[in-house]
Short mmCIF file of the C-alpha atoms (twelve columns), coordinates in Angstrom:
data_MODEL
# 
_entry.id   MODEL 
# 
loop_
_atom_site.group_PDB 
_atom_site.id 
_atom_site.type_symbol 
_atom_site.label_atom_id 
_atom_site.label_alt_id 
_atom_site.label_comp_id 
_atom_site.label_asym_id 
_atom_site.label_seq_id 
_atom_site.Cartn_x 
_atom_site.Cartn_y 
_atom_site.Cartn_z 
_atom_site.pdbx_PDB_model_num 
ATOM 1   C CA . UNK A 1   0.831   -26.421 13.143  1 
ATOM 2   C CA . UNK A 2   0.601   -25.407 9.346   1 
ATOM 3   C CA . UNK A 3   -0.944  -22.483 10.592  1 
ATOM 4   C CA . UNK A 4   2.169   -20.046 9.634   1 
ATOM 5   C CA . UNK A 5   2.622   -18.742 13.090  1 
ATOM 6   C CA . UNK A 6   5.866   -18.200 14.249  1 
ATOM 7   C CA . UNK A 7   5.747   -18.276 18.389  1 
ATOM 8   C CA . UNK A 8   7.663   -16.415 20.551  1 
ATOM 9   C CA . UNK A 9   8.152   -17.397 23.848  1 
ATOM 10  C CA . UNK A 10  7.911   -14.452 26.447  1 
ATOM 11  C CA . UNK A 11  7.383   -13.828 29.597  1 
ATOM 12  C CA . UNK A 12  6.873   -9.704  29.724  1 
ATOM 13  C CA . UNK A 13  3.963   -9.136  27.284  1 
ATOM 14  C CA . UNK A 14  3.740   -5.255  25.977  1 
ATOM 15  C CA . UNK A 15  0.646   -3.404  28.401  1 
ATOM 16  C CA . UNK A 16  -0.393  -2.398  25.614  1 
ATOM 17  C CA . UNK A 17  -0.997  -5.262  23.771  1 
ATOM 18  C CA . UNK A 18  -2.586  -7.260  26.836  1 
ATOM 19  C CA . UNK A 19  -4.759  -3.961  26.746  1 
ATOM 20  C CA . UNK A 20  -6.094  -4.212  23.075  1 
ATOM 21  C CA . UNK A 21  -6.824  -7.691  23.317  1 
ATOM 22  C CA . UNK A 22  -10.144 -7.619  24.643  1 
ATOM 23  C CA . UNK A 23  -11.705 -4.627  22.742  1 
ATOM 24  C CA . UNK A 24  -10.601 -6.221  19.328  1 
ATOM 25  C CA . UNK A 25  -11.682 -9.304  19.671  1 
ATOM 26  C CA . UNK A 26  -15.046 -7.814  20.987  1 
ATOM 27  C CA . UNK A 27  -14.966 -4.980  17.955  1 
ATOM 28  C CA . UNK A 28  -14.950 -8.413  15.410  1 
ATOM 29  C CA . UNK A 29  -17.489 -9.866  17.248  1 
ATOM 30  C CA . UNK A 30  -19.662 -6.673  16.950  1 
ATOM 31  C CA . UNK A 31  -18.931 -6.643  13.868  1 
ATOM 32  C CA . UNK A 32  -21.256 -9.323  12.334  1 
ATOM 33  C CA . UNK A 33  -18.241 -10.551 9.740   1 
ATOM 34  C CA . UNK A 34  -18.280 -14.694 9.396   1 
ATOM 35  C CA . UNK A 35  -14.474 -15.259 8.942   1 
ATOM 36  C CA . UNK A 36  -13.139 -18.007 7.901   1 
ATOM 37  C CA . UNK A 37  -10.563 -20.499 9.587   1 
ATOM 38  C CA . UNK A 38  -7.354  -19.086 8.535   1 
ATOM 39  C CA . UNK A 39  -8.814  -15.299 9.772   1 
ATOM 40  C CA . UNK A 40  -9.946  -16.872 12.776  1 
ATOM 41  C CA . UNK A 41  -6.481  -18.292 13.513  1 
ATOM 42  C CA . UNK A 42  -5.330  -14.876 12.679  1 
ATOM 43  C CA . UNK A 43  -7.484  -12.985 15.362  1 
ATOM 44  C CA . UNK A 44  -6.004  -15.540 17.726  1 
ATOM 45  C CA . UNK A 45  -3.037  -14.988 17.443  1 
ATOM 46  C CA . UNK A 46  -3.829  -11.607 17.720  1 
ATOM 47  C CA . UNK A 47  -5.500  -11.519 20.279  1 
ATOM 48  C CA . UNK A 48  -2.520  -13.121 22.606  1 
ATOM 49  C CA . UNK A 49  -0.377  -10.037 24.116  1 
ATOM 50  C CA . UNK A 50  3.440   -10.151 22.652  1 
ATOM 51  C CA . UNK A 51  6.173   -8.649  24.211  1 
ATOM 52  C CA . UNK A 52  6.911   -6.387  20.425  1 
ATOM 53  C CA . UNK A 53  3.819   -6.720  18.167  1 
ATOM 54  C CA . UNK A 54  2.960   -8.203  15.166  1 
ATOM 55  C CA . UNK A 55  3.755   -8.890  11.720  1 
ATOM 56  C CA . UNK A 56  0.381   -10.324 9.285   1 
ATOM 57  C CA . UNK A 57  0.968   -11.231 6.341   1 
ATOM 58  C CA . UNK A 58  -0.721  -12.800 3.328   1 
ATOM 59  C CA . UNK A 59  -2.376  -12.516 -0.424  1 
ATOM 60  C CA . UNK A 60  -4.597  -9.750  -1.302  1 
ATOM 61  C CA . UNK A 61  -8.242  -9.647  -0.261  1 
ATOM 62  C CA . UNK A 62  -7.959  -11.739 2.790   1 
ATOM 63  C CA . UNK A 63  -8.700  -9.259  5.080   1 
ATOM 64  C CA . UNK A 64  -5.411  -7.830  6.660   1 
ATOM 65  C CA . UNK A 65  -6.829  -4.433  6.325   1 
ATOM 66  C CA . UNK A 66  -10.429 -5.076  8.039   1 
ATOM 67  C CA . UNK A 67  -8.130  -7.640  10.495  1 
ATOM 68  C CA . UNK A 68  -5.302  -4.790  11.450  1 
ATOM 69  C CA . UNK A 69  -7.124  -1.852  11.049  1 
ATOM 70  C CA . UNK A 70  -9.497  -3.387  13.875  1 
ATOM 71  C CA . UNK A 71  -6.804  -4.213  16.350  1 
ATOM 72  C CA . UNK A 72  -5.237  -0.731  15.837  1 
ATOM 73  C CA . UNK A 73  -8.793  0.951   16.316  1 
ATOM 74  C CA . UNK A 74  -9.013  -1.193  19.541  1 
ATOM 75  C CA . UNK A 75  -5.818  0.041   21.107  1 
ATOM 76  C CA . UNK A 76  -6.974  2.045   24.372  1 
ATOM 77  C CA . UNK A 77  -4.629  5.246   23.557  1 
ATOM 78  C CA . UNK A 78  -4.321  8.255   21.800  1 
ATOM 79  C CA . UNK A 79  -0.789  7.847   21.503  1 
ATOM 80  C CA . UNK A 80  -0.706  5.914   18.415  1 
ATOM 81  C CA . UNK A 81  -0.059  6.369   14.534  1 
ATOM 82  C CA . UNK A 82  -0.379  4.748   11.865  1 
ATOM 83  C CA . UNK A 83  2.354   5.096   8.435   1 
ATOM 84  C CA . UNK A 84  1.833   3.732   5.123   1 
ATOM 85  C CA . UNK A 85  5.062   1.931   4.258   1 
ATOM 86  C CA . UNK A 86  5.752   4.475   1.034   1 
ATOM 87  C CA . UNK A 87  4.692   7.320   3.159   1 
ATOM 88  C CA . UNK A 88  6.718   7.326   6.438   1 
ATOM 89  C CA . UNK A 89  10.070  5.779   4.070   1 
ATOM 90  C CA . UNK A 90  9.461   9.097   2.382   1 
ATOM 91  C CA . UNK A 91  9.085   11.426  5.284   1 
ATOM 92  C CA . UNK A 92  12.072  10.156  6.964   1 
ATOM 93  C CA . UNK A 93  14.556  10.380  4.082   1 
ATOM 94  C CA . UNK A 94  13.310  14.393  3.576   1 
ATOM 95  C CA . UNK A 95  13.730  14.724  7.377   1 
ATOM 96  C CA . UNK A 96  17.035  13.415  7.425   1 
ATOM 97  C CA . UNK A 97  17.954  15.469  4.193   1 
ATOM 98  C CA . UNK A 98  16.189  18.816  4.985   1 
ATOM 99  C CA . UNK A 99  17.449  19.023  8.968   1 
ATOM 100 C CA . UNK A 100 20.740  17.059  8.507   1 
ATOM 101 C CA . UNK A 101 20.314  15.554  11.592  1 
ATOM 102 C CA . UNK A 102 20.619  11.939  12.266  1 
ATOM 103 C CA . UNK A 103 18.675  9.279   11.672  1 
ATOM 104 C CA . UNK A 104 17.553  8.383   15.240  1 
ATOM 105 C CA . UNK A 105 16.261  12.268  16.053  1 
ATOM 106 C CA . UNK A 106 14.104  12.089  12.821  1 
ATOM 107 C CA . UNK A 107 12.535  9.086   13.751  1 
ATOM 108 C CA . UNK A 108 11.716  10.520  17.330  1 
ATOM 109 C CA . UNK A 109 10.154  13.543  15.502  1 
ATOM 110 C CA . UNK A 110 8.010   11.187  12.850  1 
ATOM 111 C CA . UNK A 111 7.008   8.810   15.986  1 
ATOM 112 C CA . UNK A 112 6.340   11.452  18.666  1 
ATOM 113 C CA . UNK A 113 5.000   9.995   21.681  1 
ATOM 114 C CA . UNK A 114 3.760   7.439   20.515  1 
ATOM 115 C CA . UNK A 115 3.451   3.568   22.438  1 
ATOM 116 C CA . UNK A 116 1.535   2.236   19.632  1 
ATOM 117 C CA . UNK A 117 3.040   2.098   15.440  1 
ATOM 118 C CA . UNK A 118 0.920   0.743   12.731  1 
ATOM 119 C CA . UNK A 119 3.061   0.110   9.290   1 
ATOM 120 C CA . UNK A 120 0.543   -0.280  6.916   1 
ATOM 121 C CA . UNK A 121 1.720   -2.363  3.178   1 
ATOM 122 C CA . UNK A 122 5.214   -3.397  3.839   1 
ATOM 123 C CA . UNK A 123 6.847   -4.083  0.378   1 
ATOM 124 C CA . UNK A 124 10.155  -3.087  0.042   1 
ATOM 125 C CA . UNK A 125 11.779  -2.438  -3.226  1 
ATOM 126 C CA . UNK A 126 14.173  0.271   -2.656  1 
ATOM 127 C CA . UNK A 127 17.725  -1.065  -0.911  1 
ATOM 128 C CA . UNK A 128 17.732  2.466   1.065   1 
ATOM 129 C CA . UNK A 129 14.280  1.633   2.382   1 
ATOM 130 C CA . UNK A 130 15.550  -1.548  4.055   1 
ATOM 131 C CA . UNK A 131 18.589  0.251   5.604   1 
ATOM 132 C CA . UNK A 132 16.267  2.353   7.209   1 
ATOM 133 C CA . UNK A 133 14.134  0.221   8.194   1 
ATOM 134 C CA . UNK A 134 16.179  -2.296  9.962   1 
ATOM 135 C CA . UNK A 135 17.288  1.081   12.363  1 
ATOM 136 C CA . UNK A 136 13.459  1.919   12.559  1 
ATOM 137 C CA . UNK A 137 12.361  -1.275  13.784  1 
ATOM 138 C CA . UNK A 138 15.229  -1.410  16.418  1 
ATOM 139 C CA . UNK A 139 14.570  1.720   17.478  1 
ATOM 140 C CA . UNK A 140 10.892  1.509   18.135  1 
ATOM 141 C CA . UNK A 141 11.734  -2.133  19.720  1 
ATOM 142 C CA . UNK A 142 14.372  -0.597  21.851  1 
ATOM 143 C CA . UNK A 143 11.700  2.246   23.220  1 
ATOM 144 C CA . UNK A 144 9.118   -0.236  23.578  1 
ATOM 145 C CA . UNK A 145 6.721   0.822   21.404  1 
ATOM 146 C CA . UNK A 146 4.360   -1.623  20.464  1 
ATOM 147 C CA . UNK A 147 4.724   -2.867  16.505  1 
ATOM 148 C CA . UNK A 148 1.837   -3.358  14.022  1 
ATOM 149 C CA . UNK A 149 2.652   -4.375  10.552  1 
ATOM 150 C CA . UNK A 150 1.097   -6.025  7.404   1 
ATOM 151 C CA . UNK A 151 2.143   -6.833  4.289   1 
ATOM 152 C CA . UNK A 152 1.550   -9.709  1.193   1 
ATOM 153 C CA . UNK A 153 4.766   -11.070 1.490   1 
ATOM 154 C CA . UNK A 154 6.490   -13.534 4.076   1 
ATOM 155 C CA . UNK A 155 9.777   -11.402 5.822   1 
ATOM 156 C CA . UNK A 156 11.843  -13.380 3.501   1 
ATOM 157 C CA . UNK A 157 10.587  -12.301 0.508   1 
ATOM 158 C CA . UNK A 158 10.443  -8.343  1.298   1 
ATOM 159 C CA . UNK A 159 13.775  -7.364  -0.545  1 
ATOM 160 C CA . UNK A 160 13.814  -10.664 -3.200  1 
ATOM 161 C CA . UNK A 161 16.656  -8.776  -5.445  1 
ATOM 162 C CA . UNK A 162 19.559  -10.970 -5.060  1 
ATOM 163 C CA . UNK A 163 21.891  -8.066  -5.098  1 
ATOM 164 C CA . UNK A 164 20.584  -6.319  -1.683  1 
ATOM 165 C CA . UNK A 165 18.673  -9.403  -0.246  1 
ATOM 166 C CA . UNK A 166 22.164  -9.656  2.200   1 
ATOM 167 C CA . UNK A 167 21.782  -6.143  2.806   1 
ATOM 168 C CA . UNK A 168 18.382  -6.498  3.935   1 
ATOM 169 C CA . UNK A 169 19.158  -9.621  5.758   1 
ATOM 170 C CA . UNK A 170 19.096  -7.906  9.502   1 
ATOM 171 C CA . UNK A 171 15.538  -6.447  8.979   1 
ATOM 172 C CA . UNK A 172 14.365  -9.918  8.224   1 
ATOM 173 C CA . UNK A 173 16.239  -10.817 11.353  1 
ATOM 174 C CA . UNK A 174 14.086  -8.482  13.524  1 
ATOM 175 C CA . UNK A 175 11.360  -9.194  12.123  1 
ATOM 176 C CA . UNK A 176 11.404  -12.824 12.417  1 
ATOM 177 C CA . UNK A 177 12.757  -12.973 15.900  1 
ATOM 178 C CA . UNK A 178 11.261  -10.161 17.700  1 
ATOM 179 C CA . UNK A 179 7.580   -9.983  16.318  1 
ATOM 180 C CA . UNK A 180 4.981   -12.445 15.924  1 
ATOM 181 C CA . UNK A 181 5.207   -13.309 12.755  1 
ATOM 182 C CA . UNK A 182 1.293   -14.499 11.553  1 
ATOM 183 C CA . UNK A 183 0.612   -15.952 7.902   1 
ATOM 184 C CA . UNK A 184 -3.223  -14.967 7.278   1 
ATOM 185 C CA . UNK A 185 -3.700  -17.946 4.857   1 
ATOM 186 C CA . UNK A 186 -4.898  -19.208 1.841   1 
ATOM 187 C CA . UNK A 187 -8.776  -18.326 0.779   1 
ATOM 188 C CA . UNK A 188 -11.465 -16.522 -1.016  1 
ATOM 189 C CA . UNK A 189 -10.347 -13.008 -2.082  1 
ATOM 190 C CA . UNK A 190 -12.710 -11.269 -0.465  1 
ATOM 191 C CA . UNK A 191 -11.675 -7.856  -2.715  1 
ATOM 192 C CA . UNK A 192 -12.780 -9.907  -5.929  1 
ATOM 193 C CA . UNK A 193 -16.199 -10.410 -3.678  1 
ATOM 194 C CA . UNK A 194 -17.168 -7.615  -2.551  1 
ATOM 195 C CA . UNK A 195 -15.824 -5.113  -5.564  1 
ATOM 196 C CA . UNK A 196 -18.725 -2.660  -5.005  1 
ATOM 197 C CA . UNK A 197 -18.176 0.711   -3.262  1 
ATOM 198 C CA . UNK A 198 -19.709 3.515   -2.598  1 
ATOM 199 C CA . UNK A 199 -16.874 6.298   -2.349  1 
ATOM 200 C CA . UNK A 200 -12.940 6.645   -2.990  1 
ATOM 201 C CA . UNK A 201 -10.707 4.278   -5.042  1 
ATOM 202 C CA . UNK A 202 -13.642 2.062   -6.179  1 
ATOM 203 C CA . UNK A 203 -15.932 4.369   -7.277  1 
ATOM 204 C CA . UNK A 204 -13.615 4.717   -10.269 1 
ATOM 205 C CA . UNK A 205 -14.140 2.800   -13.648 1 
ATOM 206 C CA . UNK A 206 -12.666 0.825   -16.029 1 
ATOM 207 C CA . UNK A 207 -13.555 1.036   -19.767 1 
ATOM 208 C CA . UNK A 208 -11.701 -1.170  -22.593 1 
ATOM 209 C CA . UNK A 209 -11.909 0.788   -25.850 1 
ATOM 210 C CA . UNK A 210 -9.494  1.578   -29.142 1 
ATOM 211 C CA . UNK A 211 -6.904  4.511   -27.789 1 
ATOM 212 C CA . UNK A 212 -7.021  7.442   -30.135 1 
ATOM 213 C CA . UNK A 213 -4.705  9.822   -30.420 1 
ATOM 214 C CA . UNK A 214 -4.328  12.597  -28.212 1 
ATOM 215 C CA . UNK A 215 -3.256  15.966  -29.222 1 
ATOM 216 C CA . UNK A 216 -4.752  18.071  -26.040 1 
ATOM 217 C CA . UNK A 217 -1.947  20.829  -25.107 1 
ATOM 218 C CA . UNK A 218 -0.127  19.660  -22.088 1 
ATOM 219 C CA . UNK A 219 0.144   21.583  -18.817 1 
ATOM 220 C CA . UNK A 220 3.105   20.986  -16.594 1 
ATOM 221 C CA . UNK A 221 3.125   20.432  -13.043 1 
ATOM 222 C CA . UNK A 222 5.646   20.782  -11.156 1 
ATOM 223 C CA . UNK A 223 5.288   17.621  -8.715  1 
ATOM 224 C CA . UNK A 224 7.913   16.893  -5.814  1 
ATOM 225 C CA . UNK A 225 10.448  18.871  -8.232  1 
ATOM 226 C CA . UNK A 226 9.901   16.876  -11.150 1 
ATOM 227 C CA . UNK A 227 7.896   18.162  -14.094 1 
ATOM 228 C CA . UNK A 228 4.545   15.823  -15.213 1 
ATOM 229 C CA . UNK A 229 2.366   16.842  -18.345 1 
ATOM 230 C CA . UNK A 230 -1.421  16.748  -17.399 1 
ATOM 231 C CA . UNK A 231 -3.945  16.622  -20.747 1 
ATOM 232 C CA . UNK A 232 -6.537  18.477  -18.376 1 
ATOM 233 C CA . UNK A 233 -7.022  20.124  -14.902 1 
ATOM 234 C CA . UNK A 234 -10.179 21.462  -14.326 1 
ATOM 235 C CA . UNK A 235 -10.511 22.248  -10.158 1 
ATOM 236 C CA . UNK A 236 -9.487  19.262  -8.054  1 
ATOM 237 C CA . UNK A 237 -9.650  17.043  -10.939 1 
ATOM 238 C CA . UNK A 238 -6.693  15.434  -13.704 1 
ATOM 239 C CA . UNK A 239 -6.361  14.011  -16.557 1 
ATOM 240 C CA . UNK A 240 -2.887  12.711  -17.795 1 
ATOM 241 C CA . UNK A 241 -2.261  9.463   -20.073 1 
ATOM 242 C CA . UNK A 242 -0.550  6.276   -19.948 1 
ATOM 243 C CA . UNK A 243 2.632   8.003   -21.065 1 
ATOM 244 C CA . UNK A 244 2.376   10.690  -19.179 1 
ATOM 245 C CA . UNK A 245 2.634   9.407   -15.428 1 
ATOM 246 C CA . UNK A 246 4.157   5.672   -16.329 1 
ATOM 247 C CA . UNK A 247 6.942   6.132   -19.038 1 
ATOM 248 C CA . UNK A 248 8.483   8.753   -17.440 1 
ATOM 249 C CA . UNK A 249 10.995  8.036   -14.765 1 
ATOM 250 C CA . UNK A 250 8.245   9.229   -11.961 1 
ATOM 251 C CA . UNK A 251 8.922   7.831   -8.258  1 
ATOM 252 C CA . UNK A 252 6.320   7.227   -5.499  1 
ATOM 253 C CA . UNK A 253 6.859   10.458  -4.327  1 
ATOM 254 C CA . UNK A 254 4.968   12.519  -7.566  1 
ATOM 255 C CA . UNK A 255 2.376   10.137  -6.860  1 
ATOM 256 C CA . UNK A 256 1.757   10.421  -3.554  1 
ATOM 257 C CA . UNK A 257 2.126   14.621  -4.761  1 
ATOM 258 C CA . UNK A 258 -0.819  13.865  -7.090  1 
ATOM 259 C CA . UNK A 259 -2.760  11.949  -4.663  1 
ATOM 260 C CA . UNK A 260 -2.452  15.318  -2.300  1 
ATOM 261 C CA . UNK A 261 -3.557  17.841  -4.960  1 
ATOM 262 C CA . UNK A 262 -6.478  15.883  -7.202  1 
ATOM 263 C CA . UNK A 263 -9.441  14.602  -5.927  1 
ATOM 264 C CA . UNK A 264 -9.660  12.256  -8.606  1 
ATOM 265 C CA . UNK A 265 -7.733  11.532  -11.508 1 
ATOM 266 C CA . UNK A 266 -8.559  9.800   -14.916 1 
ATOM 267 C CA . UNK A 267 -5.885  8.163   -16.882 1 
ATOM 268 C CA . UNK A 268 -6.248  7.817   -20.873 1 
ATOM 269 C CA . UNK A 269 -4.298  5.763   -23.147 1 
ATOM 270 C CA . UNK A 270 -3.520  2.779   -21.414 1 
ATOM 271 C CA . UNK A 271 -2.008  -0.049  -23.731 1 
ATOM 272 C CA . UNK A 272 -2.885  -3.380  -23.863 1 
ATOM 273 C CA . UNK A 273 -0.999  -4.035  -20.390 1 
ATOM 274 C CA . UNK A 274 -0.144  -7.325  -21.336 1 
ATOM 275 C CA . UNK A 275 2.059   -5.701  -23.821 1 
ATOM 276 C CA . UNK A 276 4.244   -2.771  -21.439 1 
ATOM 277 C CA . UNK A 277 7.319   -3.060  -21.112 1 
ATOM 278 C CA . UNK A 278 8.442   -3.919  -17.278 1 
ATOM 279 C CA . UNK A 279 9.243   -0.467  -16.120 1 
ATOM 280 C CA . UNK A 280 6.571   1.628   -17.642 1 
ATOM 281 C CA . UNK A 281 4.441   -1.271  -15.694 1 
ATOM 282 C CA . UNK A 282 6.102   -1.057  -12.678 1 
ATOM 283 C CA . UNK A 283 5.722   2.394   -12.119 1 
ATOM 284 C CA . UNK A 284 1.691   1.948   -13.244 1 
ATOM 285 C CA . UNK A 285 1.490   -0.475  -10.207 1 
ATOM 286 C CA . UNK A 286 3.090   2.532   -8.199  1 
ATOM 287 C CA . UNK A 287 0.780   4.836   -8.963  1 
ATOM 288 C CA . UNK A 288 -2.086  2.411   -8.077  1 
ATOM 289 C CA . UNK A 289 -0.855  1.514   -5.026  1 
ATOM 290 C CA . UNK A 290 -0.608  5.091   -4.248  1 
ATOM 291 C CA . UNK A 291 -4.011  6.439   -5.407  1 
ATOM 292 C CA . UNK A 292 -6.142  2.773   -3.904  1 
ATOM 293 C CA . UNK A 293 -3.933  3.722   -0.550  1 
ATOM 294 C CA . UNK A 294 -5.099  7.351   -0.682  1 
ATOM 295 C CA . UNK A 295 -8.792  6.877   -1.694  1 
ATOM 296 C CA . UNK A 296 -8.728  8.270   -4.749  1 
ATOM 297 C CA . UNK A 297 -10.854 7.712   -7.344  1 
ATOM 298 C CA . UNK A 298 -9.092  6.609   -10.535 1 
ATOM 299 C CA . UNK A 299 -11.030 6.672   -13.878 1 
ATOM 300 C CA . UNK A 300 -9.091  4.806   -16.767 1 
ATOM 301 C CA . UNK A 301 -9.424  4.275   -20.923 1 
ATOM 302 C CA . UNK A 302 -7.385  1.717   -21.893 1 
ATOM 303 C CA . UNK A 303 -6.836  -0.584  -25.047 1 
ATOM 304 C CA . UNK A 304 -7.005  -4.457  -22.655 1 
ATOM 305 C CA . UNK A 305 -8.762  -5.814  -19.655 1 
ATOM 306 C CA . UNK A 306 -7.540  -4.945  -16.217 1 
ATOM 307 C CA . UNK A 307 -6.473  -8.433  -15.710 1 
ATOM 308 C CA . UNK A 308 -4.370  -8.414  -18.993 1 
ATOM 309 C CA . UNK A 309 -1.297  -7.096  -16.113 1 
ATOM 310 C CA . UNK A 310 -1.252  -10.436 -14.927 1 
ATOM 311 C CA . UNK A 311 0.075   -11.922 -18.952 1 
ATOM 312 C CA . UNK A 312 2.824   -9.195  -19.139 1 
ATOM 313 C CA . UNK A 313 5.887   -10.560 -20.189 1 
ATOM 314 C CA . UNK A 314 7.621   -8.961  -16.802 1 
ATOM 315 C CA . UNK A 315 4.687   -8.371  -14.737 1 
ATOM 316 C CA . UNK A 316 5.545   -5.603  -11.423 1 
ATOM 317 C CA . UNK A 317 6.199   -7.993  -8.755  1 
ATOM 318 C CA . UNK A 318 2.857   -6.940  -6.926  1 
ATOM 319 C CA . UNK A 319 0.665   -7.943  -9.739  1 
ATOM 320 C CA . UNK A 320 -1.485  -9.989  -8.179  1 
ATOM 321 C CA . UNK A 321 -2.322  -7.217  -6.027  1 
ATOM 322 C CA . UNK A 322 -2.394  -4.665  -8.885  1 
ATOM 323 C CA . UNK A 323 -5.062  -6.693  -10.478 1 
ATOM 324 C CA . UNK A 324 -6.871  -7.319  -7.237  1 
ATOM 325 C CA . UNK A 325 -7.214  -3.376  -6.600  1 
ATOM 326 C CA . UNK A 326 -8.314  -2.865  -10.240 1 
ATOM 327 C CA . UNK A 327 -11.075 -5.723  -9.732  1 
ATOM 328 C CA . UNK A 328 -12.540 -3.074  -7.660  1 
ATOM 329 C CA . UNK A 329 -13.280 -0.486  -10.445 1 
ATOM 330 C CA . UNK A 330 -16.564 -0.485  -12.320 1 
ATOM 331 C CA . UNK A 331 -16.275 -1.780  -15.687 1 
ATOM 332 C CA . UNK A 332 -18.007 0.683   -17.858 1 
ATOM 333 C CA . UNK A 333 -18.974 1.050   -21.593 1 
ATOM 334 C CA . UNK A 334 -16.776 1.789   -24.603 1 
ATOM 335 C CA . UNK A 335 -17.455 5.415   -25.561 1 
ATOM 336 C CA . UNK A 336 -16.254 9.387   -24.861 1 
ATOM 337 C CA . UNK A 337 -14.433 9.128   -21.123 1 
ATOM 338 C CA . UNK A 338 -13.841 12.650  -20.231 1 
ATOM 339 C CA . UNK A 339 -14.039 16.262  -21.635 1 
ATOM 340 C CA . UNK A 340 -10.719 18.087  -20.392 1 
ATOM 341 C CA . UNK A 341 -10.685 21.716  -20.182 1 
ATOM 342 C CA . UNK A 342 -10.061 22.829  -23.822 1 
ATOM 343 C CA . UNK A 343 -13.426 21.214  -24.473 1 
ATOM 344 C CA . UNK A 344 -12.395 18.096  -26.466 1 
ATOM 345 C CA . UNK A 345 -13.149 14.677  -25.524 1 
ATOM 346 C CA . UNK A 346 -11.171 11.964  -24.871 1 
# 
């Protein structure tokens, strides 16, 4: 009741699920956290063993990760794994590509043995991706693996383009009527709260100065077989600028290629993001999605306040959760960023 819970009535609950039940709820009890009411009701639902698994979604910050990442720690096997949504989508079109096999024998060799999935970030903006999925969620349902997945949106929302929303339609359909749908709800952003951190992603800063220009030599990389222009690579450590990485037509894979080689990356000339045009600024929300997913700390120069993605005239459709990853870099002082490896400063 106004809860966002949508019950399933079974009669076979998954082993596994009856199984995890106990040590979750008693790893969030060790834990110390005060949640609030819409995480408690959550937890419970949660914690009540479904036949398939479960699907949480809800706005940034509310603690689906700390919520999920529990219940996944607290599932008594080794015979688990855990995807993010870009990653596995990825490694399952280059299976099926590189082995020319079909679908269902690459999804065997991505799952393994495993009785336990966790899909990590569901947000589905490629029409290919929801064809794939739909077979990847029967298929795991069929075997009776059991389902973890979280995401911001509601299932109806995941593919919103009217053009493939039909196309989409049967994922929904799974989704909806064979996993426990449960909307984490409305409440403090807990991200915005607690922005401090002490390693990866949020260690990285955020300083609003005057762009100047930038006429550091580049050096290609050759990323997932397209060609990127760094300003500076100095060990495990980039440096590339606005332009380089987000006006180019770059996909999630040459991000998720530079989240494998750097160790940290700083990005220079960064407009006023309120001013970028909408693909230039979807692919920046990309590439933070990527490198906040991946740990890596980002350092950026850039001519507007992080928040500024939110007045775009076509803000990415994520951009709430753009701007609530950003929140989590240090605002630092105008003044020199980074000194590449020619030795100038930028």
């Amino acid at each position: 009741m106004g809860l966002g819970i949508h019950r399933r009535t079974t009669n076979e609950p998954n082993n596994i699920a009856r199984a995890s039940s106990g040590p979750f709820r008693a790893a969030l009890g060790d834990s110390g956290i005060t949640f609030d009411n819409a995480q408690i009701a959550a937890i419970d639902a949660l914690s009540t063993p479904v036949r398939h698994g479960y699907y949480l979604w809800g706005d940034v910050g509310r603690g689906k990760s700390l919520i999920s990442e529990t219940y996944f720690a607290a599932i008594p096997t080794d015979r688990k794994r855990r995807f993010h949504f870009h990653d596995f989508f990825r490694d399952l079109q280059a299976q099926i590509t590189r082995e020319r096999e079909p679908l269902e024998r690459s999804l065997r060799r991505l799952l393994g043995n495993a009785r336990a999935v966790f899909f990590d970030e569901f947000h589905v903006h490629d029409v290919a991706d929801g064809v794939y999925l739909s077979a990847t969620l029967k298929s795991v349902l069929d075997d009776g693996i059991l389902v973890l997945a979280t995401s911001n949106y509601a299932p109806e929302d995941l593919m919103p383009n009217p053009l493939y929303h039909e196309r989409f339609r049967p994922a929904i359909d799974i989704i909806r009527t064979e996993l426990e749908v449960v909307h984490l709800g409305e409440g403090q952003d807990y991200r915005l709260k607690h922005a401090a951190a002490t390693r990866g992603f949020g260690t990285g800063t955020w300083r609003t100065q005057t762009p100047v220009a930038n006429d550091t030599p580049a050096i290609e990389l050759n990323a997932a077989g397209h060609i990127i222009s760094a300003r500076g690579v100095e060990g495990d450590t980039a440096v590339f600028t606005f332009s380089d990485l987000c006006a180019q037509p770059l996909g999630v894979a040459q991000y998720l290629w530079l989240a494998q080689q750097f160790r940290a990356i700083t990005l220079i000339s960064v407009p006023d993001l309120a001013s970028v045009d909408r693909d230039p600024l979807a692919r920046f929300a990309n590439l933070i999605d990527v490198l906040y997913d991946r740990d890596i700390p980002l350092h950026v120069s850039a001519a507007g306040e992080r928040s500024r993605i939110l007045e775009a005239s076509e803000p990415p459709r994520d951009a709430k959760r753009i701007a609530s990853r950003l929140s989590t870099l240090t605002l630092a002082q105008a003044g020199p960023l980074v000194r590449n490896v020619s030795g100038n400063c930028t």
